[in-house]
N, C-alpha and C positions, 0 to 999 in steps of 0.2 A: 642432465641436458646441457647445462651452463660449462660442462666440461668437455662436450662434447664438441659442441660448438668452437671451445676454446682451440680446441685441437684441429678441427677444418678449416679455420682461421691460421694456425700454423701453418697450415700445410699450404694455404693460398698465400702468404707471405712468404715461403722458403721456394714455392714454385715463379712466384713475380721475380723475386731477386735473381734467378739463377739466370731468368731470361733477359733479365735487362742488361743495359750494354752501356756501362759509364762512358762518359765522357775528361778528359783530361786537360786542364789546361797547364799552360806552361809553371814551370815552378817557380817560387816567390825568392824573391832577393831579402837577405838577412840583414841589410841596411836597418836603423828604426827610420819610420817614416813620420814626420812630420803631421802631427791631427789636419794642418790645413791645406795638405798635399794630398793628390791621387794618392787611390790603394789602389798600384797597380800591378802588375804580373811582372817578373824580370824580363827584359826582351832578349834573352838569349836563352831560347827553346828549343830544342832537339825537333830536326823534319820531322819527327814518326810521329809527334804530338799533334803541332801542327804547326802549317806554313804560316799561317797571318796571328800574330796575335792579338787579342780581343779587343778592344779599347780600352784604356784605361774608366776606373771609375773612380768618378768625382764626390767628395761627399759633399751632400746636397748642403744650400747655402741655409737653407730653413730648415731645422730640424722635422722627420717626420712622424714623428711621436713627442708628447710631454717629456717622455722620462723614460726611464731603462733603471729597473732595479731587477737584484744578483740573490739568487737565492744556490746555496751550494756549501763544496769543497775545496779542496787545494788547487783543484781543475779553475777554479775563478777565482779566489780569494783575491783580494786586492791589498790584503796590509791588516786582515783581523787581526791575524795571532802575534802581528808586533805587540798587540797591546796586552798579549794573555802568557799566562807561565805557562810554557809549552816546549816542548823539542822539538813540534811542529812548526819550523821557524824560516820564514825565505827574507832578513834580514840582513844579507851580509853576500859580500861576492862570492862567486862570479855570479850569483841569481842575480837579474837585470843587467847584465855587464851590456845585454843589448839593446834594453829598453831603451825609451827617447833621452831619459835623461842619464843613460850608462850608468845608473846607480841602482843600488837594490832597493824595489818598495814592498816587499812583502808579495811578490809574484812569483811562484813555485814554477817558475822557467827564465831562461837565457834574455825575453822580452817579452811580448805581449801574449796577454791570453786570449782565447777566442772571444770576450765578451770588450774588451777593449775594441778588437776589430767589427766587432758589430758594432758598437757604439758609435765609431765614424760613420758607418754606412748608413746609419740612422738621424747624422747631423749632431750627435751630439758630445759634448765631452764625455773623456774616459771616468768612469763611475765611483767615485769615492767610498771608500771604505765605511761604516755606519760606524764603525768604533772612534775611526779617526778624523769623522767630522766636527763641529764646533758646534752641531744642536742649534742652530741659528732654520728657520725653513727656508731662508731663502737660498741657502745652501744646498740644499735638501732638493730643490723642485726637480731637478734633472735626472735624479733617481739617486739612489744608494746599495752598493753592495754589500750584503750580512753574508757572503758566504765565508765560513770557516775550515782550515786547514784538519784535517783528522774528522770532520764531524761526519755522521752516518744520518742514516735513517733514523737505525736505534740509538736511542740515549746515548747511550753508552759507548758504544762504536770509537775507538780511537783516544780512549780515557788514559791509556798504559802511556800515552805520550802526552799526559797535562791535559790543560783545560783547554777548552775549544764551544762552539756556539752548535750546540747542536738542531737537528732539522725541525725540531719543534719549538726550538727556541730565537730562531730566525725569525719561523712566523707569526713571534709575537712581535719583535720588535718590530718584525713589517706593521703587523696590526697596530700599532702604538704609534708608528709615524701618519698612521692616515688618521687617525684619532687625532693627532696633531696637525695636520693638515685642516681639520677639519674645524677646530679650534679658531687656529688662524686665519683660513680663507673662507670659512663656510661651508656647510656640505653638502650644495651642488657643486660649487667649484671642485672640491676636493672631489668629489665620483666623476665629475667629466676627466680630470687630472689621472685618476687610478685606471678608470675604463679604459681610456686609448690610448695607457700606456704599454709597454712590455715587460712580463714577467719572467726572467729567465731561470731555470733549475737545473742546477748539473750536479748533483750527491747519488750516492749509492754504493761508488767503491769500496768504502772503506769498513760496510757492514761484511764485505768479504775479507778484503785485507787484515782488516783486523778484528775481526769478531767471528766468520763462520771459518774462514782456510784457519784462524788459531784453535777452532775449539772452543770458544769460551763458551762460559756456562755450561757447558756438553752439548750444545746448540747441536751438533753434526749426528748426534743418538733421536735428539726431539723433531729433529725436521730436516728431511730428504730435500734435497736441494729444488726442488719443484715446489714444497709447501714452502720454505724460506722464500724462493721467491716472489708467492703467490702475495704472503703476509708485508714482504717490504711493499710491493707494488700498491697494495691495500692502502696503506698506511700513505703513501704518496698521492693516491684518490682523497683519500680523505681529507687530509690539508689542503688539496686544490680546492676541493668541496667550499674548506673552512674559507680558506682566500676569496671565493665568488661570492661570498655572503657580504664581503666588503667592497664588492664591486671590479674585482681583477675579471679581467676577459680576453686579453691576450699573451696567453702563455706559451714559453717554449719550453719543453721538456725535453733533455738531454738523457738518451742512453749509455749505458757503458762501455767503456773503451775494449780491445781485447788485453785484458790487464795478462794473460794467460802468453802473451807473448813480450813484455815487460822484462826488460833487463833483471831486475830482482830475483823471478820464477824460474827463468832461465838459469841464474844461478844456484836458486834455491833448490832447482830441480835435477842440476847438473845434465842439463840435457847436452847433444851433441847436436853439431852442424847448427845449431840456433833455431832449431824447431820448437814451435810453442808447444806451451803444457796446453792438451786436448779440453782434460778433463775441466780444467779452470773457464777454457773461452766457453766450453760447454754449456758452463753456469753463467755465462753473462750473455749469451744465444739465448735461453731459457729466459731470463729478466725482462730483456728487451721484448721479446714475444709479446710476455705478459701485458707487460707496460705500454707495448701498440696498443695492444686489443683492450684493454682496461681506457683505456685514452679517447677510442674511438666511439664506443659505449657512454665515457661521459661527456663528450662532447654536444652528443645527440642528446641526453637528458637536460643539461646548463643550456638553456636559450639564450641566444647572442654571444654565445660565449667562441673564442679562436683555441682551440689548445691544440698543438702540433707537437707530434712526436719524433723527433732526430736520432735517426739512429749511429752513434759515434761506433761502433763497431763496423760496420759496416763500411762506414768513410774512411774507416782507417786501415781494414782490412784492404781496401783498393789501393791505400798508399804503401804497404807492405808489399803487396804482389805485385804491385807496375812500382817499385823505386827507383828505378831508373829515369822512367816516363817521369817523374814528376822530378827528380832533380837531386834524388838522395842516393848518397855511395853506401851507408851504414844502418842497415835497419835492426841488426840485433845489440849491439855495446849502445852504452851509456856513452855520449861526452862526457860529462863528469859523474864520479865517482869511482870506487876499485875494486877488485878482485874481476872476477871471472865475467863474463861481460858487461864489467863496471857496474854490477850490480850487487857486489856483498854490501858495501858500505855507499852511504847516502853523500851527495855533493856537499863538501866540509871545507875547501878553499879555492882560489883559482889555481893553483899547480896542480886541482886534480881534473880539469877540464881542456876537452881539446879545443885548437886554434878556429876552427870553422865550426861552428855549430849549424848553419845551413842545412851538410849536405846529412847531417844524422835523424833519425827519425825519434828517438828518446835525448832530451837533455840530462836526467836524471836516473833513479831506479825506476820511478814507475812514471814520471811526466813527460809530454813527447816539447818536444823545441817548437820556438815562435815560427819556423815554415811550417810545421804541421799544423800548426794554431792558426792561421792563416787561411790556410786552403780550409779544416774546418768548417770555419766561420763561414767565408763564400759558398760552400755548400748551404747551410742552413739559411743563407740569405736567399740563394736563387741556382741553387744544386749545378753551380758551372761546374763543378769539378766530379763530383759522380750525386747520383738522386741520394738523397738523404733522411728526406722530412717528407711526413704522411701526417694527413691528407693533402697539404699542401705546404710548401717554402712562407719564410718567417717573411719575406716582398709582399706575397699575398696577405697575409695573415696584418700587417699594415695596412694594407691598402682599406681595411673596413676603419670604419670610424663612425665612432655613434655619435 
């Protein structure tokens, strides 16, 4: 029965999406923008978009949440793996070349990540790394990012590239700082602190990247890519599980990219005209399903709990098919990296990166550029750019406060 359902559930999410009808705003200028500056839209937007551009948006002067902490991958890290033996390393130019401060901090893109650009819209500063803070709380109160570069679901996921903080071990150190908060402030303070704050999640790529599309373990003989996904998606229920038992209650939950149109697969798959690998977005179509419908089910069990589920395939698939519309000339190569659409080998200096990374829709092999990071994020804030997040945008999902 529970599969059954599962399945009519697909079928009502693949029939809502085919009818809805995005909306586009104009495309983002690749300037860094200043934290105490609009996040605003470039003002030079193509008629077909639209005539008026929006207003710009202010970030508000009062923070509207406590705190914003990062639970993830490469898609957010903020500077883990500077501190870990890894090859998983965004250390060194041109990563950041357009961050605010044109230097690399360990952001596996050109400049900002989508949780940076949330962070403004939230009031509050960009999120410190959990490795590379000083352990002091008062440091700590605004949130902290544990996400790590290569880390999966599984353990193990992304170990072929050194060490990394994997998804269960994120959420202990999450668990260990509200323990500490709690030390320190007490623990009403600390659960009104954790309650109305935001939890952000974006891991799962790299149980494919590098653990199911390699084979390891025979993984692809023991589990049909439908049981794989069923068992990752579990496993991300259950930590949310673990997380409301310390009092988290508004979470956002990131879907997968279409990693299957990725410069790297493109390469790897030698395909022609730059047509993605089916088979690949297949498997992160499949994920994302799950992880709606697993999300929607626990939302309704967790009382008072917000958890919304972002579908990033989805947002990104609309910036692939309207590139124009949005402001991009390149949606299959890499800016940096080389071979076959700059996707054999990974970004290794600036002479292997192009001059505008703006109008491209990948920075690297598999990360897309701070315009894509941009539009993202304002989807998952208040879906100006196409609907994104079910049951509702991460605006609303703020607006409760207990």
């Amino acid at each position: 029965m529970a599969t059954i359902n599962l399945l009519l559930s697909f079928l009502c999410i693949l029939t809502t999406t085919a009818l809805s009808q995005p909306t586009i705003a104009p495309p983002y200028s690749q300037e860094p923008i200043d934290a105490a500056t609009p996040i605003s839209p470039a003002s030079s937007s193509p008629p077909s978009i639209s005539p008026t551009p929006p207003p710009a948006s202010i970030p508000p002067k009062t923070p509207l949440v406590p705190a914003l902490f990062v639970i993830g991958d490469s898609s957010v890290d903020s500077g883990t793996n500077n501190f870990l033996g890894t090859f998983a390393r965004a250390d060194r130019l041109p990563y950041g070349r357009d961050f605010d401060t044109h230097e690399p901090t360990g952001r596996f893109c050109n400049g900002r990540t989508p949780v940076d650009y949330i962070a403004l819209r939230l009031g509050l500063p960009f999120v410190p790394s959990f490795l590379g803070q000083t352990g002091r709380v008062e440091d700590m109160l605004h949130g902290l990012n544990f996400a790590s570069a290569a880390a999966g679901i599984i353990f193990t996921s992304g170990s072929e590239l050194g060490q990394h903080v994997s998804l269960s071990q994120q959420i202990q150190q999450f668990t260990d700082t509200y323990e500490q908060f709690v030390l320190s402030m007490g623990q009403q303070a600390a659960i009104n602190l954790i309650s109305n704050s935001v939890l952000y999640i974006s891991i799962g790529i790299n149980d494919y990247i590098h653990y199911y599309l390699r084979n390891e373990s025979n993984v692809q003989n023991l589990y049909l890519p439908w049981s794989f996904n069923r068992f990752l998606a579990s496993t991300v229920m259950q930590e949310i599980k673990n997380l409301y038992r310390i009092n988290v209650r508004k979470v956002v939950v990131m879907g997968l990219p279409p990693i299957g149109c990725a410069p790297h697969y493109l390469c790897e798959y030698k395909v022609k005209d730059g047509q993605c690998v089916e088979e690949i977005n297949n498997m992160v179509l499949e994920f994302n399903f799950i992880m709606r419908y697993m999300i929607e089910e626990l939302s309704e069990a967790l009382p008072y709990s917000h958890i919304i589920f972002c579908d990033v395939f989805q947002g990104s698939m609309d910036m692939l098919k309207n590139s124009e519309r949005y402001g991009f000339k390149v949606t299959t190569d890499a800016c940096c990296g080389l071979g076959d659409y700059k996707g054999f080998l990974m970004c290794l200096s600036p002479d292997m990166a192009c001059s505008n990374a703006s109008d491209h829709i990948w920075w690297d092999q598999f990360h897309p550029t701070d315009a894509v990071n941009a539009i993202l994020a304002d989807n998952v804030w208040n879906g100006l750019h196409t609907k994104m997040c079910y049951p509702m945008n991460l605006e609303d999902v703020v607006a409760n406060t207990y």
